[in-house]
DRENPAKE-662982 format. One record per residue (C-alpha): residue number from 1; x, y, z. Coordinates in nm, 3 decimals, always signed. Example, Ala and Ser with C-alpha at 12.3 -4.5 7.8 and 13.67 -1.06 7.14 Angstrom:
<nodes>
+-----+---------+---------+---------+
:   k :      xx :      yy :      zz :
+-----+---------+---------+---------+
:   1 :  +1.230 :  -0.450 :  +0.780 :
:   2 :  +1.367 :  -0.106 :  +0.714 :
+-----+---------+---------+---------+
</nodes>
This chain:
<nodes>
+-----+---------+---------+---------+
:   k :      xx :      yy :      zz :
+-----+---------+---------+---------+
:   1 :  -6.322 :  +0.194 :  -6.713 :
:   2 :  -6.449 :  -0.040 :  -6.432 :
:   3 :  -6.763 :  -0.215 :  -6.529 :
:   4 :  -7.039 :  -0.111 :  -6.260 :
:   5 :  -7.409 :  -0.143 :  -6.174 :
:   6 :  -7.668 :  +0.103 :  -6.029 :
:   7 :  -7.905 :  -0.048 :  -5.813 :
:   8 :  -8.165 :  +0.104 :  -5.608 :
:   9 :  -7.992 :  +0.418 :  -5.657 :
:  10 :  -7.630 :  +0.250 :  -5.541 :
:  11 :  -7.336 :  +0.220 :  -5.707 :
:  12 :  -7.132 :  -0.137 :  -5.709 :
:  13 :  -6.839 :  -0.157 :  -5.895 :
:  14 :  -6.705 :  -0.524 :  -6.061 :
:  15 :  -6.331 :  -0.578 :  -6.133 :
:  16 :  -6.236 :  -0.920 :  -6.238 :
:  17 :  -6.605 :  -1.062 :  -6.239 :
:  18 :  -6.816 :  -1.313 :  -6.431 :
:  19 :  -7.176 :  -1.269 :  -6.342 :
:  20 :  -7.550 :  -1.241 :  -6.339 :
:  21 :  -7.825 :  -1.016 :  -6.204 :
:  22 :  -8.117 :  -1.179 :  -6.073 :
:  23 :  -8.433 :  -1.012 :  -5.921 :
:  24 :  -8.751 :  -1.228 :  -5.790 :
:  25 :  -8.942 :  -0.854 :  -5.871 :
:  26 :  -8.809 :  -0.683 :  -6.203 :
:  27 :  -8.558 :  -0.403 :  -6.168 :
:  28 :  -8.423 :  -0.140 :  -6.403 :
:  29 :  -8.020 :  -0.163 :  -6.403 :
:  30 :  -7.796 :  +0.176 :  -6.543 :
:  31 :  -7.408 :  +0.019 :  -6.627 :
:  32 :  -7.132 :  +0.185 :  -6.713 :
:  33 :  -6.755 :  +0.036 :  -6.826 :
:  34 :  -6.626 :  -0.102 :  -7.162 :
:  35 :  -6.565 :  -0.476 :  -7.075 :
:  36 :  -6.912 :  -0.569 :  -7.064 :
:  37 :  -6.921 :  -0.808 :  -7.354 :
:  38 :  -7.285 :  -1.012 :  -7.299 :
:  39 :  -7.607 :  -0.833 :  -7.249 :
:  40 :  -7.919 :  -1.009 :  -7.255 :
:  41 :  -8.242 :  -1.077 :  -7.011 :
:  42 :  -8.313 :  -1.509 :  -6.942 :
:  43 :  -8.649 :  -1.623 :  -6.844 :
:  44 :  -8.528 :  -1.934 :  -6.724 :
:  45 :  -8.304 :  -1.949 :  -6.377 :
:  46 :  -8.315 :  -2.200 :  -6.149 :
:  47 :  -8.342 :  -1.956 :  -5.864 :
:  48 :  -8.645 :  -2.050 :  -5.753 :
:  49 :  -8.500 :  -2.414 :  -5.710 :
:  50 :  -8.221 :  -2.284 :  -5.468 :
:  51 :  -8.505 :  -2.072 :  -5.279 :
:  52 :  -8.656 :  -2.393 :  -5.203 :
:  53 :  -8.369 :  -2.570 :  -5.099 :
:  54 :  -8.266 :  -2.296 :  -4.876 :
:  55 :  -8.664 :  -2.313 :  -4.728 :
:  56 :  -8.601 :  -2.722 :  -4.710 :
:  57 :  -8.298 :  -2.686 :  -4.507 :
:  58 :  -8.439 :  -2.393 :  -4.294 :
:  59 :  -8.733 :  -2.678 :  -4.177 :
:  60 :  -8.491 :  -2.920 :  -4.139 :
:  61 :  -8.320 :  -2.641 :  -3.883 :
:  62 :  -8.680 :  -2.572 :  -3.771 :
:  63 :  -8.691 :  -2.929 :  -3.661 :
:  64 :  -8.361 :  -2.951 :  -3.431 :
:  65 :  -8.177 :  -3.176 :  -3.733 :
:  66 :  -7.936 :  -2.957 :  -3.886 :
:  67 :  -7.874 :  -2.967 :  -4.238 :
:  68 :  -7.458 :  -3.054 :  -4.336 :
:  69 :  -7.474 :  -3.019 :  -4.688 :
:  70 :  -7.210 :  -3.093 :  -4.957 :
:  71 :  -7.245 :  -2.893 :  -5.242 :
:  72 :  -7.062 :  -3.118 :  -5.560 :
:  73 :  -7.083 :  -3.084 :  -6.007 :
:  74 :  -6.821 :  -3.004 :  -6.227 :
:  75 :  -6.582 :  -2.725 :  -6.304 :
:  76 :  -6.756 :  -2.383 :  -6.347 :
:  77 :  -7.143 :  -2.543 :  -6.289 :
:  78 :  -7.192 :  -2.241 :  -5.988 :
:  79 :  -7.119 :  -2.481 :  -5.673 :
:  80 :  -6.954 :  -2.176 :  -5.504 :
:  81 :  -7.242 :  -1.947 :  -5.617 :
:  82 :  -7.478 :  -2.232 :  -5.450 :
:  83 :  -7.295 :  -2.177 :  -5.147 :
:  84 :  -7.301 :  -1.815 :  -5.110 :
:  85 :  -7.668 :  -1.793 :  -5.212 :
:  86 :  -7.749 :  -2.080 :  -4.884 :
:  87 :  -7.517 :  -1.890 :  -4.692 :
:  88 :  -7.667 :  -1.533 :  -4.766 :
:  89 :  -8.002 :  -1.695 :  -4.747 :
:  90 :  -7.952 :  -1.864 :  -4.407 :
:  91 :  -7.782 :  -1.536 :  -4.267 :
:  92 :  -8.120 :  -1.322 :  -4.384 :
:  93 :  -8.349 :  -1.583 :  -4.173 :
:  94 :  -8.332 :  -1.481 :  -3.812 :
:  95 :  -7.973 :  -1.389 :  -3.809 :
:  96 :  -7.865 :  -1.748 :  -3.865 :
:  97 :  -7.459 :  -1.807 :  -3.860 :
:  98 :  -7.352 :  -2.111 :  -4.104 :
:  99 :  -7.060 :  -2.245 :  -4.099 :
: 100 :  -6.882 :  -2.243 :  -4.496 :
: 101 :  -6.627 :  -2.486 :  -4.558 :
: 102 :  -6.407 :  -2.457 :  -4.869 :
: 103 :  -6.269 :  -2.751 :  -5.033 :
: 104 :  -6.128 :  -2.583 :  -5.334 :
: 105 :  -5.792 :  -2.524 :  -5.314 :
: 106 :  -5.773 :  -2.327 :  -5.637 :
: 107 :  -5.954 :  -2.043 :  -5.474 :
: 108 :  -5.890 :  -1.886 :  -5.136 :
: 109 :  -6.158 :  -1.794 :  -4.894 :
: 110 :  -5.960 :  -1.640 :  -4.612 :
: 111 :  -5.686 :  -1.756 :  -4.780 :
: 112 :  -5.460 :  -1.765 :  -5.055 :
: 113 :  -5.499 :  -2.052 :  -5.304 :
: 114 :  -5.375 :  -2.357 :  -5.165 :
: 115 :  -5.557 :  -2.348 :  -4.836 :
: 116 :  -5.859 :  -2.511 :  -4.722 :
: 117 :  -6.062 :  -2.310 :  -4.471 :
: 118 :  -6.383 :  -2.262 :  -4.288 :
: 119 :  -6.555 :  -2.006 :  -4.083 :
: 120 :  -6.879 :  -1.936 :  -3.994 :
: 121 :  -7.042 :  -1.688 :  -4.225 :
: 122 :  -7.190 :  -1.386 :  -3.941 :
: 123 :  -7.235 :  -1.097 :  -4.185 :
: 124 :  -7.353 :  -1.022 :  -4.519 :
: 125 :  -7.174 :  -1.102 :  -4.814 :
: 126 :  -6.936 :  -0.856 :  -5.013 :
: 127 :  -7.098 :  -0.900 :  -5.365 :
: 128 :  -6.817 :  -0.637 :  -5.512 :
: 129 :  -6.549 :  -0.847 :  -5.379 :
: 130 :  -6.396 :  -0.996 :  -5.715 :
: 131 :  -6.188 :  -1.259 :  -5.514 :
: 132 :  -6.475 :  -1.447 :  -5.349 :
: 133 :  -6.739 :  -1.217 :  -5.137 :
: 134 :  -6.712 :  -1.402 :  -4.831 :
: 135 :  -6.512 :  -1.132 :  -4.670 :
: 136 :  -6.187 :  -1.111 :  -4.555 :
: 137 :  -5.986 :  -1.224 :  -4.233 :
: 138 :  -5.915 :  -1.133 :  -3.903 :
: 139 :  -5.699 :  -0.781 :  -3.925 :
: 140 :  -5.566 :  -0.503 :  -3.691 :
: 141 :  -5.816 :  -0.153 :  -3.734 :
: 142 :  -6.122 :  -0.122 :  -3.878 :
: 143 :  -6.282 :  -0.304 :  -4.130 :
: 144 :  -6.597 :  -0.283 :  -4.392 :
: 145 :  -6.763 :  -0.616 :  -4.272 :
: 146 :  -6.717 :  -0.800 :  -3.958 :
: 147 :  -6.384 :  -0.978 :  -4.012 :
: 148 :  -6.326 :  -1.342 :  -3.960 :
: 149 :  -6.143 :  -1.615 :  -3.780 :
: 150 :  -6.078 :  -1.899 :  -4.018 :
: 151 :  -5.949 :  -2.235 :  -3.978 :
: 152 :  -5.717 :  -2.286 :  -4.239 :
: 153 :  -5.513 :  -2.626 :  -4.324 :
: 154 :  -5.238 :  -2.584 :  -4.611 :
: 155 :  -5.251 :  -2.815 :  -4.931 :
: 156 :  -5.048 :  -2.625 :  -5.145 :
: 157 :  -5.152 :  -2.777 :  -5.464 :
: 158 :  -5.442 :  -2.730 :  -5.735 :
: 159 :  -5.617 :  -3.005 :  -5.750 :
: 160 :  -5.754 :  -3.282 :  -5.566 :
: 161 :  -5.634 :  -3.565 :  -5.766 :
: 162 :  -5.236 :  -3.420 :  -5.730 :
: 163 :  -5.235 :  -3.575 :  -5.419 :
: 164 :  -5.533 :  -3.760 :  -5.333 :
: 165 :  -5.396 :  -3.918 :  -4.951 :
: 166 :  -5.296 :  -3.590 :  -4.878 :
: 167 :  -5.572 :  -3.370 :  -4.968 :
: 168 :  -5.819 :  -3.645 :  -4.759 :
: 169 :  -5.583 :  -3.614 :  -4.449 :
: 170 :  -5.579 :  -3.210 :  -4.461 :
: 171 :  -5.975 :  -3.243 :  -4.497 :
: 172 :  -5.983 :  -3.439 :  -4.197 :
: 173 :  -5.822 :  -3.239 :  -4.017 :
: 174 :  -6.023 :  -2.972 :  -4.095 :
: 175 :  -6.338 :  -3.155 :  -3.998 :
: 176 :  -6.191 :  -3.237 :  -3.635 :
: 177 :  -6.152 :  -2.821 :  -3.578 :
: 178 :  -6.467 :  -2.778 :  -3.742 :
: 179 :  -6.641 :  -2.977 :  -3.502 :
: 180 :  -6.447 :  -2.876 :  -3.243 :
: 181 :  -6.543 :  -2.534 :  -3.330 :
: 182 :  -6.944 :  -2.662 :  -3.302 :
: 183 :  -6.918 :  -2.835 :  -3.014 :
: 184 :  -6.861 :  -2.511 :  -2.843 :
: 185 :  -7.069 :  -2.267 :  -3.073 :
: 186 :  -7.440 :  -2.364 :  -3.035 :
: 187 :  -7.590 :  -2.108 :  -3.243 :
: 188 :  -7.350 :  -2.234 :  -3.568 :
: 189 :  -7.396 :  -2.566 :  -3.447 :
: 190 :  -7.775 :  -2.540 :  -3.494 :
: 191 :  -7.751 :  -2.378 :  -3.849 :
: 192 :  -7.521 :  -2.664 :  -3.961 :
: 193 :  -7.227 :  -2.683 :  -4.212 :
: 194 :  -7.236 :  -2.569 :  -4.588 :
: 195 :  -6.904 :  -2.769 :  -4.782 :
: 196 :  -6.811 :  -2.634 :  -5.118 :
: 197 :  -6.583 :  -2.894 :  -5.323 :
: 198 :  -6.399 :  -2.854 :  -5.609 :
: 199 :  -6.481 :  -2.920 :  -5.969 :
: 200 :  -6.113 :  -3.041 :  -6.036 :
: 201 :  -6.001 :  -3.365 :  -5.912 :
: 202 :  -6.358 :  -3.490 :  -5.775 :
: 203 :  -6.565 :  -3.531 :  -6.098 :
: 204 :  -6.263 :  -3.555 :  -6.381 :
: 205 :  -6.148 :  -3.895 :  -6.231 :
: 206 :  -6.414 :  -4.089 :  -6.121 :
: 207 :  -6.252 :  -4.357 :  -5.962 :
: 208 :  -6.064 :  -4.101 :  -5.688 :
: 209 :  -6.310 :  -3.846 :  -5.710 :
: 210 :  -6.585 :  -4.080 :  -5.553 :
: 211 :  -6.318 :  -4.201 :  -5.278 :
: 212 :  -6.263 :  -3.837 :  -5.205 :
: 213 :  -6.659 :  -3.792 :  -5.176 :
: 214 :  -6.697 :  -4.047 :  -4.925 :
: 215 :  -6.446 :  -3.931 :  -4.704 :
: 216 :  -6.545 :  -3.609 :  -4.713 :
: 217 :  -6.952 :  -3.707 :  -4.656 :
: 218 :  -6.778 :  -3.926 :  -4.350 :
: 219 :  -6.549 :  -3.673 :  -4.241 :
: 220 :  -6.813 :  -3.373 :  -4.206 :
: 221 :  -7.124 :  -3.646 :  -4.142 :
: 222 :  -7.326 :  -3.486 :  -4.420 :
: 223 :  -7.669 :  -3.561 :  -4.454 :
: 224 :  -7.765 :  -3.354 :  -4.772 :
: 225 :  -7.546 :  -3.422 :  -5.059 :
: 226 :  -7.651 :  -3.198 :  -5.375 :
: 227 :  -7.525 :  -3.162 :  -5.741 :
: 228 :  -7.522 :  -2.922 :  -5.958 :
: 229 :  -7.545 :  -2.939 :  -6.315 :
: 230 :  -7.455 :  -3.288 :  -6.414 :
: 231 :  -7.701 :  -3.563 :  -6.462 :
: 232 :  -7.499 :  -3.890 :  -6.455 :
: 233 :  -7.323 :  -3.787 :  -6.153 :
: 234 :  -7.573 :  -3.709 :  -5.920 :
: 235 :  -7.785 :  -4.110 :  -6.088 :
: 236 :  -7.456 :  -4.202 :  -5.969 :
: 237 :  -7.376 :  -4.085 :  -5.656 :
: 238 :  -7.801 :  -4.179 :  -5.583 :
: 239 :  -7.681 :  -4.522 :  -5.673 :
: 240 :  -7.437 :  -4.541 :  -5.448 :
: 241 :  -7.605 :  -4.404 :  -5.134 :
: 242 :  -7.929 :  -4.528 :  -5.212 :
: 243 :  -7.921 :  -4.740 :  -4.888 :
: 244 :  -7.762 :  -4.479 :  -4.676 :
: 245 :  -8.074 :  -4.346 :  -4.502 :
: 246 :  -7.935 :  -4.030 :  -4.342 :
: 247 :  -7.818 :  -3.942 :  -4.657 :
: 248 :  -8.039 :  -3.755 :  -4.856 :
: 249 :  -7.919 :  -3.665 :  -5.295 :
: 250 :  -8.055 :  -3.357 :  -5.451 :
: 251 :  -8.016 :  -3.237 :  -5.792 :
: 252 :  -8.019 :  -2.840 :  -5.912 :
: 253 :  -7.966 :  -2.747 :  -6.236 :
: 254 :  -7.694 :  -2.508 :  -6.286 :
: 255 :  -7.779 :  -2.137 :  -6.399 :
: 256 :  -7.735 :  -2.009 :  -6.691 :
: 257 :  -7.538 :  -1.747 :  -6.542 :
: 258 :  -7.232 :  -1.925 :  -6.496 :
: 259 :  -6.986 :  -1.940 :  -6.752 :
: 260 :  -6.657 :  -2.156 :  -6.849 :
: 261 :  -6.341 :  -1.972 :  -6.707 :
: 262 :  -6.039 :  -1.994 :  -6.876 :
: 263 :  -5.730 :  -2.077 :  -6.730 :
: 264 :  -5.570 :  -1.706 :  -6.736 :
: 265 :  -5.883 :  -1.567 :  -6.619 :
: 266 :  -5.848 :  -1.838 :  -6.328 :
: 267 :  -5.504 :  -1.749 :  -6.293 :
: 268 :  -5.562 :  -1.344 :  -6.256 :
: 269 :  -5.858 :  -1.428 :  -5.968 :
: 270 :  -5.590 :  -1.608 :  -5.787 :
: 271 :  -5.324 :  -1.356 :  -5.836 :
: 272 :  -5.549 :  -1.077 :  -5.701 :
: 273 :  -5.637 :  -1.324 :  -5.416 :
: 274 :  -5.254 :  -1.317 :  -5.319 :
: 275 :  -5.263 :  -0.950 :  -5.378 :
: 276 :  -5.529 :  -0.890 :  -5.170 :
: 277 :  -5.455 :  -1.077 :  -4.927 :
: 278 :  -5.104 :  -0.875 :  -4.862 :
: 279 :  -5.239 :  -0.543 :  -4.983 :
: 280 :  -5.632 :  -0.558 :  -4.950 :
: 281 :  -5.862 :  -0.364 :  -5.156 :
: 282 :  -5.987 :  -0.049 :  -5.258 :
: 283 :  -6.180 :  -0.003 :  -4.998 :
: 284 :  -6.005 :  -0.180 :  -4.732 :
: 285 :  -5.626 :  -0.115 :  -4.781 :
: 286 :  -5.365 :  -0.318 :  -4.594 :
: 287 :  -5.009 :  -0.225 :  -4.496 :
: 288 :  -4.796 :  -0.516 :  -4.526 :
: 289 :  -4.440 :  -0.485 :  -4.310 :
: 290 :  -4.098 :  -0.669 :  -4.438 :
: 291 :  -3.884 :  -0.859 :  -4.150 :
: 292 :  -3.573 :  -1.004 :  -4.262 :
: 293 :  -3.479 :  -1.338 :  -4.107 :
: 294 :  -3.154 :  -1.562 :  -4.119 :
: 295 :  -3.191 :  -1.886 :  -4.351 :
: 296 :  -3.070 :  -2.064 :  -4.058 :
: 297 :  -3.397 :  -1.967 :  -3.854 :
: 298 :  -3.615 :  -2.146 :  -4.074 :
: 299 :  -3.726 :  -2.475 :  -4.207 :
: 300 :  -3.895 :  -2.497 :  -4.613 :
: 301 :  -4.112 :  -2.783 :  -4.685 :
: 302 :  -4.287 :  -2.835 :  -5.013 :
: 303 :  -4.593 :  -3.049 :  -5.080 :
: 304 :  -4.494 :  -3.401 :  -5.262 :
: 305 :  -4.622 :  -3.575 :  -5.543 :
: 306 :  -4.838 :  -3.870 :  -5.467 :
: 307 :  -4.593 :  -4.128 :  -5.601 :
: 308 :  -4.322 :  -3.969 :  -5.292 :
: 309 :  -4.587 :  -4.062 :  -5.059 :
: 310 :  -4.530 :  -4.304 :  -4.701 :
: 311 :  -4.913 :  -4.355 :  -4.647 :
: 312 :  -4.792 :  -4.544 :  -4.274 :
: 313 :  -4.684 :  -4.251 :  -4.136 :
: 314 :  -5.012 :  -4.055 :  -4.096 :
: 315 :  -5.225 :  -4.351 :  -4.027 :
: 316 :  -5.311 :  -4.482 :  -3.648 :
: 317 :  -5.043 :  -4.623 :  -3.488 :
: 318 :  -5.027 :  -5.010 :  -3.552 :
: 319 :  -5.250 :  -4.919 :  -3.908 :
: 320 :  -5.094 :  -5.011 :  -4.238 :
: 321 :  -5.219 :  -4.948 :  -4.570 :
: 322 :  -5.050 :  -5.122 :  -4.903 :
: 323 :  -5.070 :  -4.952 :  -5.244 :
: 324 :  -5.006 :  -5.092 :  -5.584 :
: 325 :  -4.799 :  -4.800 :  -5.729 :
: 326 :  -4.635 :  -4.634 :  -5.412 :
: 327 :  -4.318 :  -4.571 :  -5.456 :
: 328 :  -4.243 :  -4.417 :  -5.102 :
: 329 :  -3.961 :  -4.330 :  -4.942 :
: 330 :  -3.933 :  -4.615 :  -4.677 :
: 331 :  -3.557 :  -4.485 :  -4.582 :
: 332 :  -3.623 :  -4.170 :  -4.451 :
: 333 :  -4.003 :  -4.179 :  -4.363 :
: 334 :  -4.096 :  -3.909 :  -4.619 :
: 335 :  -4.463 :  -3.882 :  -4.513 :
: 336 :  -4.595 :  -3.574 :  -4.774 :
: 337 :  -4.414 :  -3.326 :  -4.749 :
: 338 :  -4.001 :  -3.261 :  -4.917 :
: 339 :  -3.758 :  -3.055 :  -4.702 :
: 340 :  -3.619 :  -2.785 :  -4.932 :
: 341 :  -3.287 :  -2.615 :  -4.853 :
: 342 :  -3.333 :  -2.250 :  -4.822 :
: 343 :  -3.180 :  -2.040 :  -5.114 :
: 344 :  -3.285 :  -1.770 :  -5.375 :
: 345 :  -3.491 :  -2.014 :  -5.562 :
: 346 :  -3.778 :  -1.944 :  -5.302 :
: 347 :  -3.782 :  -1.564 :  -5.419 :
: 348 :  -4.117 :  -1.465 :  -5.503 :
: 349 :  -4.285 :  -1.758 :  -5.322 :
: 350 :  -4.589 :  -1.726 :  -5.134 :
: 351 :  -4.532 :  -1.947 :  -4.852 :
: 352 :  -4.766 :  -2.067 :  -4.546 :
: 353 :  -4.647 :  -2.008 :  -4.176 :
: 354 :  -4.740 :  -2.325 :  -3.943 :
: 355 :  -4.849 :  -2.303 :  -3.591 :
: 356 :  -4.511 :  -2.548 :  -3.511 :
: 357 :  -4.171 :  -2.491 :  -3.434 :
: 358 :  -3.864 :  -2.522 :  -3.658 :
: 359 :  -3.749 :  -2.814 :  -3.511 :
: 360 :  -4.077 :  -3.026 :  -3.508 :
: 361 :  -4.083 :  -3.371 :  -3.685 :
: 362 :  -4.313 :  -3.391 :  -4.025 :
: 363 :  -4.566 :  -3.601 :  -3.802 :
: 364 :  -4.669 :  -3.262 :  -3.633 :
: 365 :  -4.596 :  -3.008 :  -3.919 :
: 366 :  -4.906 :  -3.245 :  -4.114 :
: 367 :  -5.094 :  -3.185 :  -3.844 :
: 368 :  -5.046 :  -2.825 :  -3.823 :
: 369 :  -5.285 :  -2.537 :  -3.880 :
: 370 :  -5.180 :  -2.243 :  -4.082 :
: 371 :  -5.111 :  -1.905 :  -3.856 :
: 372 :  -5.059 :  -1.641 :  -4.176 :
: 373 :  -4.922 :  -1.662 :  -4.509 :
: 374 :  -4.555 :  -1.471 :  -4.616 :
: 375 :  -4.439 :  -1.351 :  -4.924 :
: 376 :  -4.018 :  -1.381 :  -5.014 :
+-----+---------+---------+---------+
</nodes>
């Protein structure tokens, strides 16, 4: 039986969810379902800390200087929870449109796992939605909440620290359509940007992790950098941008609703992401078609491993860049990504289309966004 809540005389119904009820008021909840394992009522939640942040930022919005925050903290601390709460928040006050940007590429938000996205966030928030809540993409017919139009960039791999160059050079990119995307959207552009990052890859190796940070607070210009749940990273990080005065470091403490996930608990989210992704949900089925194309008509490229990496061939023309450690392939120009001959090893992949052609060098493939995702 599905775990579910009744609230205010509505049903919501949980699959795959780790969670915790919060009212500012006192409420009486009825559950049902079998796999509700931890029961008990906190006094202590720092939700009143993220109401205050959300009120900072709104003055800050108030004041014509909007807030591009960067939400950072370690694995399972409630960064993404952070972000949905300022989204939700920001999207109750006047009918404000943020723009989200995930960094994660474990999860997918619009996406399967592997992508990087962002969209501005124009609706309310799914809260049933195991695989996220933000939503789901753009689709043909009718949909429960207004559907978006994501910017998605493909980096195919876990974590962060896989493929450090890589991972800054597909959040670059990102940032360019991003503020493309404000440039020509005045009513996001005043809200400003919300960036979830991972936990993975940013604060388990400090030495990339803080490269990663400052390309990311460079690529996005953020001016609010906050961290949740871990002391010595955010004296750090306050440290290290101490003289940076349009940079300003907050620290929230994480609630005590969030809880460590295990690796096959991550693993199930991500394969009902995929799955829902092809098939929808319960409540918004999809109808996936097959088309059958000739090997011939296509060109496979997998993400390499840092060591593969030729770091001159995605710099500016007439840039160079030497690393200790690099063993790239200076023969054939391998920038990050390995061609793969097509064959029956590629059966139940999930793979990422590119807005490119077949024939189209590496150079533009890196600098390609992603059109849809296919399953062989």
């Amino acid at each position: 039986m599905l775990p579910g809540f009744k609230i205010n005389s509505e049903d919501y119904t949980f699959l795959g969810t780790k969670a915790a009820v919060f009212t500012y008021y006192g409420c009486q909840l009825e559950y049902t379902g079998s796999d509700i394992i931890n029961e008990y009522t906190s006094d202590e939640t720092p939700m009143n800390i993220y109401a205050n942040l959300h009120f900072a930022l709104e003055a800050l919005r108030d004041q014509g200087k909007p807030p591009n925050v960067m939400v950072v903290g370690p694995p399972d601390a409630g960064k993404t929870s952070l972000c949905k709460i300022l989204c939700a928040y920001a999207n109750k006050s006047g009918n404000r449109f943020p723009m989200f940007v995930n960094l994660d590429p474990s999860i997918g938000v619009y996406s399967v796992p592997g992508g990087l996205s962002a969209a501005p966030i124009s609706d309310i928030l799914d809260v049933e939605d195991a695989t996220g809540g933000w939503g789901s993409s753009q689709i043909n017919g009718p949909a429960v909440l207004h559907p978006k139009q994501p910017l998605v960039y493909y980096y195919g791999l876990e974590s962060a620290s896989t493929n450090t160059k890589y991972y800054k050079h597909i959040v670059s990119r990102l940032a360019l359509g991003v503020t493309a995307r404000l440039s020509k959207d005045k009513r996001t552009r005043d809200i400003g940007v919300i960036v979830d990052t991972p936990g993975v890859g940013l604060t388990d190796d400090k030495e990339k992790g803080y490269n990663i940070i400052s390309s990311i607070i460079s690529d996005f210009n953020i001016n609010v950098l906050v961290v949740v749940g871990d002391e010595r990273l955010y004296s750090s990080l306050q440290k290290k941008y101490k003289e940076k005065d349009a940079l300003t470091v907050l620290k929230v403490k994480s609630s005590g609703g969030c809880v460590d996930r295990e690796p096959s608990f991550i693993r199930s989210l991500q394969s009902l992401s995929i799955k829902e992704y092809f098939y929808g949900s319960v409540k918004q089925p999809l109808d996936p078609y097959s088309v059958t194309v000739d090997f011939s008509q296509i060109v496979v490229y997998r993400v390499a491993e840092e060591k593969s990496l030729n770091i001159t061939s995605v710099l500016p023309i007439g840039s160079e860049e030497t690393t200790e450690g690099n063993n790239s392939d200076s023969e054939t120009g391998n920038p990050y990504l390995i061609k793969l001959e097509p064959s029956a090893i590629l059966q139940n992949c999930v793979m990422a289309m590119l807005n490119a052609e077949p024939n189209d060098p590496i150079d533009t493939l890196i600098h390609s966004e992603v059109l849809g995702f296919v399953h062989v």
